[in-house]
C-alpha positions, 0 to 999 in steps of 0.5 A: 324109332322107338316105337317101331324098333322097341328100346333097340336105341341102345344097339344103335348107339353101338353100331358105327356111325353110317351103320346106325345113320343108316338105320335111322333113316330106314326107320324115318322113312317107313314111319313117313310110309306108314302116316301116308298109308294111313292118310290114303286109307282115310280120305283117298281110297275111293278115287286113287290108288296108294301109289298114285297118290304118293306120287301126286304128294311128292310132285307137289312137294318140290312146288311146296319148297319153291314158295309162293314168290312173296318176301319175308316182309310180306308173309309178315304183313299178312301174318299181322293181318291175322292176328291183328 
């Protein structure tokens, strides 16, 4: 929020508190915007356009929350593996 508002902290400080809510998620979003541009531009420009590349990193969100079906103790197990 600093970096794209500036000190502007300040006035949301003051604002009421759904008002300065509001205005943080407004921020949050747009930063979120601005790395996926950033993304898009870097590595995807040639093969899709921005917005479907969006829509393909938010359908693959929802399947990214569900988990892979494996258990604590399993990804644990793995982890060890790793690590030795």
């Amino acid at each position: 929020m600093y970096r794209r508002y500036g000190g502007g902290a300040v006035s949301v400080l003051a604002m009421p508190f759904e008002d300065g809510c509001e205005l943080v998620c407004h921020a949050s979003d747009a930063e979120e915007e601005d790395r996926l541009f950033l993304r898009w531009a870097a590595m995807y420009q040639e093969s899709m356009g921005f917005e479907e590349f969006k829509a393909e990193l938010s359908a693959g969100h929802g399947a990214q929350e569900a988990g892979d079906g494996r258990s604590a103790a399993e990804i644990l197990e793995g982890v060890k593996g790793i690590i030795g």
